[in-house]
PDB file with SEQRES, HELIX, SHEET and CRYST1 records, atoms N, CA, C and O in Angstrom:
SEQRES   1 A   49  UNK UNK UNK UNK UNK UNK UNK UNK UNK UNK UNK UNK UNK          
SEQRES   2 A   49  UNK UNK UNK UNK UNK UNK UNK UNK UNK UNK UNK UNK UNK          
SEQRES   3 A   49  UNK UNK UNK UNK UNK UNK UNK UNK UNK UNK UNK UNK UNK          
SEQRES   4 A   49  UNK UNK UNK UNK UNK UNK UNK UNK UNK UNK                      
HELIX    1 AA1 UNK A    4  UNK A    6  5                                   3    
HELIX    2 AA2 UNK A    9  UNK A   12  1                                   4    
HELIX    3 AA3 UNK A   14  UNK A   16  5                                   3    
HELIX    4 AA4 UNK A   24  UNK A   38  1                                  15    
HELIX    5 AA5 UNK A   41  UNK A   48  1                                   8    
CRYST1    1.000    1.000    1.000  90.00  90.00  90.00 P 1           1          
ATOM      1  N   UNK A   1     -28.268 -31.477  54.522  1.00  0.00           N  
ATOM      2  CA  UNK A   1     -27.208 -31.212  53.573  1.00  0.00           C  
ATOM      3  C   UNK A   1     -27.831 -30.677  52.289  1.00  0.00           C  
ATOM      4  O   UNK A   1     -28.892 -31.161  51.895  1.00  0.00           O  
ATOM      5  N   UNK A   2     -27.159 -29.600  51.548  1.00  0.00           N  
ATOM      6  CA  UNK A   2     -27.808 -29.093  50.436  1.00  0.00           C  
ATOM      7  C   UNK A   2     -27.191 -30.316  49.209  1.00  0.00           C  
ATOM      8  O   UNK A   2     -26.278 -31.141  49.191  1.00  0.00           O  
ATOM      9  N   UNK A   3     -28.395 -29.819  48.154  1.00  0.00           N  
ATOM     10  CA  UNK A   3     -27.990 -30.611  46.920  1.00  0.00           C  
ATOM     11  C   UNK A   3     -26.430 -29.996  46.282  1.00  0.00           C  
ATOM     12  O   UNK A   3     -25.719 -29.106  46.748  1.00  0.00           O  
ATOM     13  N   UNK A   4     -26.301 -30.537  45.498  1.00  0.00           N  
ATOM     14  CA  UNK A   4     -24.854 -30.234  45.120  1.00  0.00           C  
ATOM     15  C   UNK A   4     -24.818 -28.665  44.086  1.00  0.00           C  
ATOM     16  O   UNK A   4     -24.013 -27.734  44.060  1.00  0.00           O  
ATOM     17  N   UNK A   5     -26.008 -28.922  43.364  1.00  0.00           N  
ATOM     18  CA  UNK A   5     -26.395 -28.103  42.737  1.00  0.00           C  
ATOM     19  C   UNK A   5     -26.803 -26.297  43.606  1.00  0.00           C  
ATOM     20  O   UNK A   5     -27.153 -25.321  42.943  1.00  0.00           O  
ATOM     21  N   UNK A   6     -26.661 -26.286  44.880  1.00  0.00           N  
ATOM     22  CA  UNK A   6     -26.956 -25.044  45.730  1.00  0.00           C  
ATOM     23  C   UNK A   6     -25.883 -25.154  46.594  1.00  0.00           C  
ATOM     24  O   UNK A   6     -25.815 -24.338  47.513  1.00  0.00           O  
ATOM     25  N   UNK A   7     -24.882 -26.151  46.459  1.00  0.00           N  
ATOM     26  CA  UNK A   7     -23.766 -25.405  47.111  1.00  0.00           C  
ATOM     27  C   UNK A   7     -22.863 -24.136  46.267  1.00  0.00           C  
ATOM     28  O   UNK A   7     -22.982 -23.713  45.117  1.00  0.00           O  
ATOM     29  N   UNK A   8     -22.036 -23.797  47.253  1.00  0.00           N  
ATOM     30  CA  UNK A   8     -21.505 -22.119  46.834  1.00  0.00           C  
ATOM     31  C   UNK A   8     -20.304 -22.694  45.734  1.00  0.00           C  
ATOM     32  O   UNK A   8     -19.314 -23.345  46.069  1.00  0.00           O  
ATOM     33  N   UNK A   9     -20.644 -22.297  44.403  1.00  0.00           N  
ATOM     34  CA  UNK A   9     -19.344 -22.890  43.147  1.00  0.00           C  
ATOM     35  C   UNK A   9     -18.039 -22.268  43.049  1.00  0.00           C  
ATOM     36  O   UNK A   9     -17.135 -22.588  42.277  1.00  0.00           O  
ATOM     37  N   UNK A  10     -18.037 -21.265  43.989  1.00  0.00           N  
ATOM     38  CA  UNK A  10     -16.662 -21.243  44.346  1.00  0.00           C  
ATOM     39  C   UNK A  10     -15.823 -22.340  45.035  1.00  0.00           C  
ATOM     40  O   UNK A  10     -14.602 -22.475  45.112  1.00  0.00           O  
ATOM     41  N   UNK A  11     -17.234 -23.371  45.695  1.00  0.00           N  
ATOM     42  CA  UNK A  11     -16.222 -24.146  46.656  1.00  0.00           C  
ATOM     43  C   UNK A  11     -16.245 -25.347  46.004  1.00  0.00           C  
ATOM     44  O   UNK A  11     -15.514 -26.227  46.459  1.00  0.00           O  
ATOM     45  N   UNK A  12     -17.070 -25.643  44.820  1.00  0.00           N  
ATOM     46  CA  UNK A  12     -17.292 -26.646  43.996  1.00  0.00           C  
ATOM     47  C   UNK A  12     -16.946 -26.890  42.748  1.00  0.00           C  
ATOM     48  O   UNK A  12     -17.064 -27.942  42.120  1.00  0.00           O  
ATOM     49  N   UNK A  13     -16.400 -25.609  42.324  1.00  0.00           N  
ATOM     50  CA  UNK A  13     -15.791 -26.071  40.680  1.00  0.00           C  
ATOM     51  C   UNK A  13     -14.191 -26.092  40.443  1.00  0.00           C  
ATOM     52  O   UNK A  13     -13.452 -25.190  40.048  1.00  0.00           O  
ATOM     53  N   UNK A  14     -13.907 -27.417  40.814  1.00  0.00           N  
ATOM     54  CA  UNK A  14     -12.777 -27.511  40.697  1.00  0.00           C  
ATOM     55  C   UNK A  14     -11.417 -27.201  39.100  1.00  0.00           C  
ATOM     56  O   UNK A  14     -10.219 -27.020  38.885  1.00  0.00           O  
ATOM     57  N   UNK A  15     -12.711 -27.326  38.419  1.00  0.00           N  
ATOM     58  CA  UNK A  15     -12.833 -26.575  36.828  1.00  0.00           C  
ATOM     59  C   UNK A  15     -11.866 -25.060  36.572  1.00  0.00           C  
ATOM     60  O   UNK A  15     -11.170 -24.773  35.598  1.00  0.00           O  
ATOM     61  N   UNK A  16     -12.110 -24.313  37.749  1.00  0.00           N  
ATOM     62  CA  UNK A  16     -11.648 -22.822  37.860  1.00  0.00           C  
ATOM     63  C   UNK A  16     -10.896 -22.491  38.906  1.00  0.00           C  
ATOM     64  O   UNK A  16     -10.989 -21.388  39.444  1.00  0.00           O  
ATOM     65  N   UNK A  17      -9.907 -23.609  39.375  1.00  0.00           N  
ATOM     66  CA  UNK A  17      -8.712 -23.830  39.741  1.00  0.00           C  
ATOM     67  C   UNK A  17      -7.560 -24.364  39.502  1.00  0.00           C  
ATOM     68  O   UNK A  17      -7.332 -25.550  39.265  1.00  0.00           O  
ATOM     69  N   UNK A  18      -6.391 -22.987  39.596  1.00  0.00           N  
ATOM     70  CA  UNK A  18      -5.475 -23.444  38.613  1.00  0.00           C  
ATOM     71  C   UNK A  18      -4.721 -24.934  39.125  1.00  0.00           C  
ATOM     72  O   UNK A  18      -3.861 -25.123  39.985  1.00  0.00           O  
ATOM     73  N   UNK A  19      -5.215 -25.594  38.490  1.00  0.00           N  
ATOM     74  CA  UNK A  19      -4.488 -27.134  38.806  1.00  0.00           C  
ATOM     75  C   UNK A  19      -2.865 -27.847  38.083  1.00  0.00           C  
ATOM     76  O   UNK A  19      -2.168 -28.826  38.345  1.00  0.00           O  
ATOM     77  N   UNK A  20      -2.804 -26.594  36.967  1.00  0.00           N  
ATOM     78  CA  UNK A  20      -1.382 -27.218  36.429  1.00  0.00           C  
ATOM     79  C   UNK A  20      -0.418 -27.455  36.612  1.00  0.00           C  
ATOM     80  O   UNK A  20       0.002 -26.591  37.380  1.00  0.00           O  
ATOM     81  N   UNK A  21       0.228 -28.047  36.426  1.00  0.00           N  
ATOM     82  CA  UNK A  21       1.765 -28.899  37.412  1.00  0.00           C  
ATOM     83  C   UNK A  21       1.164 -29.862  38.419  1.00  0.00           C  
ATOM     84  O   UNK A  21       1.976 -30.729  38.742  1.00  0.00           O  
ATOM     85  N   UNK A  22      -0.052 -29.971  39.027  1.00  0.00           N  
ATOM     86  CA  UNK A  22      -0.260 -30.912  40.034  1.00  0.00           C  
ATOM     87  C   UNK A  22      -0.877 -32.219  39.290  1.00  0.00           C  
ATOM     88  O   UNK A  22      -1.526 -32.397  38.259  1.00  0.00           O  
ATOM     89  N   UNK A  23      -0.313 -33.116  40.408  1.00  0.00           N  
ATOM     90  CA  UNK A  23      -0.661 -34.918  39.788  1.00  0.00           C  
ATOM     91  C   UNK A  23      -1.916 -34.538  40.593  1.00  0.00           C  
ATOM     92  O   UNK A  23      -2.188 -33.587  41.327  1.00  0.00           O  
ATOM     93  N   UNK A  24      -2.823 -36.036  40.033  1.00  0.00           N  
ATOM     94  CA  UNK A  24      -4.110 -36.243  40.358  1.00  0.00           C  
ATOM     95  C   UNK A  24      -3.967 -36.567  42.038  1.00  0.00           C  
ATOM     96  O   UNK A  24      -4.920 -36.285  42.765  1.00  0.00           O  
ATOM     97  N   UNK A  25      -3.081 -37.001  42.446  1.00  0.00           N  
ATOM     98  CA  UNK A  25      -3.192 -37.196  44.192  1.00  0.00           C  
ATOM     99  C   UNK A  25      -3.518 -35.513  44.563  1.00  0.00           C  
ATOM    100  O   UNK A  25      -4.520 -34.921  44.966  1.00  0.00           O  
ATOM    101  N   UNK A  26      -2.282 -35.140  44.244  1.00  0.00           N  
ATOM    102  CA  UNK A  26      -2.664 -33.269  44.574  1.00  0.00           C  
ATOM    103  C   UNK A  26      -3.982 -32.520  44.652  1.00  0.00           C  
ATOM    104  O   UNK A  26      -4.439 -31.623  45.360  1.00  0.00           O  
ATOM    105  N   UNK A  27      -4.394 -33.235  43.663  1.00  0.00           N  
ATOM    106  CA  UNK A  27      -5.837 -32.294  43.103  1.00  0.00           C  
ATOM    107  C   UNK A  27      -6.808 -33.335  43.909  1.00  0.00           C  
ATOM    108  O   UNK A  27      -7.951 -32.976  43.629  1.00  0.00           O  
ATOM    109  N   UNK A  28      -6.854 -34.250  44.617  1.00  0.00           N  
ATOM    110  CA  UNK A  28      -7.532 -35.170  45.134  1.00  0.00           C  
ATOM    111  C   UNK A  28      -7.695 -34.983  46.735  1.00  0.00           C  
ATOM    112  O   UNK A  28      -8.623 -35.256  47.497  1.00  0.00           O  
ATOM    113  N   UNK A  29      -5.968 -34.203  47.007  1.00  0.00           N  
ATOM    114  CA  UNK A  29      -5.947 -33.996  48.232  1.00  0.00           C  
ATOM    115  C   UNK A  29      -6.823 -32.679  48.349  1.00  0.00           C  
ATOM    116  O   UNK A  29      -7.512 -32.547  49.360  1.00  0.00           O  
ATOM    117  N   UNK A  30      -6.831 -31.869  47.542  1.00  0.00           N  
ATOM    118  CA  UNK A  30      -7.227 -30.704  47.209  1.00  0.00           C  
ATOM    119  C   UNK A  30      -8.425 -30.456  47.715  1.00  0.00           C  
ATOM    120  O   UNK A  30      -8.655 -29.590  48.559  1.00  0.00           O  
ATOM    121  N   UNK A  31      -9.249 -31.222  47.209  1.00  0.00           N  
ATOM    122  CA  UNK A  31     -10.423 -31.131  46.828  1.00  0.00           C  
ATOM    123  C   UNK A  31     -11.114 -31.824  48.453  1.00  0.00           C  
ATOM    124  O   UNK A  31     -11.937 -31.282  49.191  1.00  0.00           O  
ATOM    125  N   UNK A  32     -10.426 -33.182  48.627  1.00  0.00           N  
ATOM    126  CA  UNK A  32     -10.750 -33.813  50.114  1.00  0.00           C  
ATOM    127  C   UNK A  32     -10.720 -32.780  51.152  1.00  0.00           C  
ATOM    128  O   UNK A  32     -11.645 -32.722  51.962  1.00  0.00           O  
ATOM    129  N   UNK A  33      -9.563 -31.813  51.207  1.00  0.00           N  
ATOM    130  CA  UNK A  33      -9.375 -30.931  52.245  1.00  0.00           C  
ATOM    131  C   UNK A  33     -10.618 -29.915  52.214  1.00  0.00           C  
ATOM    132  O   UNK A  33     -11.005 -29.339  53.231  1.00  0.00           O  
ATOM    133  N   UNK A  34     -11.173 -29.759  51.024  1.00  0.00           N  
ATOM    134  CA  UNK A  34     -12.747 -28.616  50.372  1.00  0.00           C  
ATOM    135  C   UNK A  34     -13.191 -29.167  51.381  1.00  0.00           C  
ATOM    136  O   UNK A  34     -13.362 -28.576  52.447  1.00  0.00           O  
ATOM    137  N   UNK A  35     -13.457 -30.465  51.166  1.00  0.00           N  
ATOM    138  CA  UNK A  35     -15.023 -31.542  51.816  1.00  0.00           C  
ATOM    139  C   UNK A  35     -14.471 -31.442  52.814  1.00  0.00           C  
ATOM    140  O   UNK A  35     -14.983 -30.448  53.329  1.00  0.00           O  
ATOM    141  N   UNK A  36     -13.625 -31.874  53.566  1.00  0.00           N  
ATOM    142  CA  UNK A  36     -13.295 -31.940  55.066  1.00  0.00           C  
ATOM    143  C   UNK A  36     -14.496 -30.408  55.764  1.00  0.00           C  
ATOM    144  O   UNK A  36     -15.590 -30.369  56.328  1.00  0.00           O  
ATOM    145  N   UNK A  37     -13.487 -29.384  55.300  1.00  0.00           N  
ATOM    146  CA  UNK A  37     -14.114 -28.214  55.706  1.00  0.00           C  
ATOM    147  C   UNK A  37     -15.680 -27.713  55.557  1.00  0.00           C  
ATOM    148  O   UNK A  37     -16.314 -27.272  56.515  1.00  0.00           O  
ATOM    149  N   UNK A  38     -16.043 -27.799  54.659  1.00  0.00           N  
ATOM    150  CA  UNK A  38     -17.148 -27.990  54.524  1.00  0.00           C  
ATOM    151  C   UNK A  38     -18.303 -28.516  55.189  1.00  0.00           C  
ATOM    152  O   UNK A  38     -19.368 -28.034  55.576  1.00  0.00           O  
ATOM    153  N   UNK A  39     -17.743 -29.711  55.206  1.00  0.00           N  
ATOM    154  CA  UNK A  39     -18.630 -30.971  56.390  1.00  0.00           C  
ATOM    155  C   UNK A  39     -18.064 -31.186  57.304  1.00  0.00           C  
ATOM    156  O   UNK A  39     -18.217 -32.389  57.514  1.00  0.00           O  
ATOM    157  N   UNK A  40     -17.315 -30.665  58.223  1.00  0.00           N  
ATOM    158  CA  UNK A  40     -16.501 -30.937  59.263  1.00  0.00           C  
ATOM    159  C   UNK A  40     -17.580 -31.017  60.200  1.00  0.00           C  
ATOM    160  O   UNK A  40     -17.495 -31.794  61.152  1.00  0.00           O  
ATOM    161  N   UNK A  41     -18.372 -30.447  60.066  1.00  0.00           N  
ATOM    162  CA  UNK A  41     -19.160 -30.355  61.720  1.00  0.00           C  
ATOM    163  C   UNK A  41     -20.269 -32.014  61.741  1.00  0.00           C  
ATOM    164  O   UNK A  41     -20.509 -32.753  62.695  1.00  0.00           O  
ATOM    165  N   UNK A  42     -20.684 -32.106  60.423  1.00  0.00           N  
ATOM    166  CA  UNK A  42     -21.178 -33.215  59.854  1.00  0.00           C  
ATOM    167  C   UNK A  42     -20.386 -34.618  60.247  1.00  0.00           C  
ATOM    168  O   UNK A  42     -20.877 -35.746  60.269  1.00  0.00           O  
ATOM    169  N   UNK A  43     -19.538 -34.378  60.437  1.00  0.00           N  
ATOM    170  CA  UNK A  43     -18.496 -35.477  60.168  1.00  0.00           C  
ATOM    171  C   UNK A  43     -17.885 -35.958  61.824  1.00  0.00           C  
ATOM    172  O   UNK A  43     -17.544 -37.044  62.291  1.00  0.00           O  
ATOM    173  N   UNK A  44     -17.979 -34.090  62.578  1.00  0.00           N  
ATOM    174  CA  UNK A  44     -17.463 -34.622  63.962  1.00  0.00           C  
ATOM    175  C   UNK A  44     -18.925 -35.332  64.538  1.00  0.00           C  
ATOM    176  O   UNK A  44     -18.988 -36.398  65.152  1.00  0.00           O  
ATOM    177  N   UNK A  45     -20.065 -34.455  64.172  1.00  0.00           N  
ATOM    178  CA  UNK A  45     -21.170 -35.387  64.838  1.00  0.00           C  
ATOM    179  C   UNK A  45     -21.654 -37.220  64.351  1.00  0.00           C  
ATOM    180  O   UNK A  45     -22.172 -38.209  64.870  1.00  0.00           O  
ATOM    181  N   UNK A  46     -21.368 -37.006  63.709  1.00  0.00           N  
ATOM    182  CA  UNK A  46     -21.398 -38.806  63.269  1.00  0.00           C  
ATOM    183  C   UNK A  46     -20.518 -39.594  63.533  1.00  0.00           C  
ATOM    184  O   UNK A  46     -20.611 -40.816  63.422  1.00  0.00           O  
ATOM    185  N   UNK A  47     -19.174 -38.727  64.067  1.00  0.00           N  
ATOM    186  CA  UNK A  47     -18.062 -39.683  65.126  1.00  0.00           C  
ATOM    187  C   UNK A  47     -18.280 -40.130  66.434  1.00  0.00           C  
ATOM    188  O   UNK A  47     -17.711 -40.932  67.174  1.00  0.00           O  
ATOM    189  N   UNK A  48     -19.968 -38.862  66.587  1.00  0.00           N  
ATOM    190  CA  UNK A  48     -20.013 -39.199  67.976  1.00  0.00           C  
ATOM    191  C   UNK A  48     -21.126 -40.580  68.043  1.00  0.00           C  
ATOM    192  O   UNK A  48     -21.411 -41.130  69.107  1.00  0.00           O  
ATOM    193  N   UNK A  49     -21.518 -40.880  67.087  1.00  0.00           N  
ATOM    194  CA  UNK A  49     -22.333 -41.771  67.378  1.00  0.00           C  
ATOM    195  C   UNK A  49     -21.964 -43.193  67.606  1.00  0.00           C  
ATOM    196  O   UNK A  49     -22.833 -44.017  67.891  1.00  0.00           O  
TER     197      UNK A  49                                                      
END                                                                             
């Protein structure tokens, strides 16, 4: 897994997405759905264990 610092900041700065009008669940789901994708493959292989 890369450091946080060399992932791609398009997919990491939640800073430079327009977030207004959304509650913090929104922006939480938001952001979970980033990581899902991101690490999905990460995530199916450690289900398999």
């Amino acid at each position: 897994m890369k450091p946080d610092n060399e992932l791609n900041p398009k997919q990491t700065d939640i800073e430079k997405e327009d977030t207004t009008g959304m509650t913090d669940d929104e922006i939480i789901d938001m952001v979970a759905a980033r990581i899902l994708k991101l690490y999905r493959p990460a995530f199916e292989e450690l289900a398999k264990g």
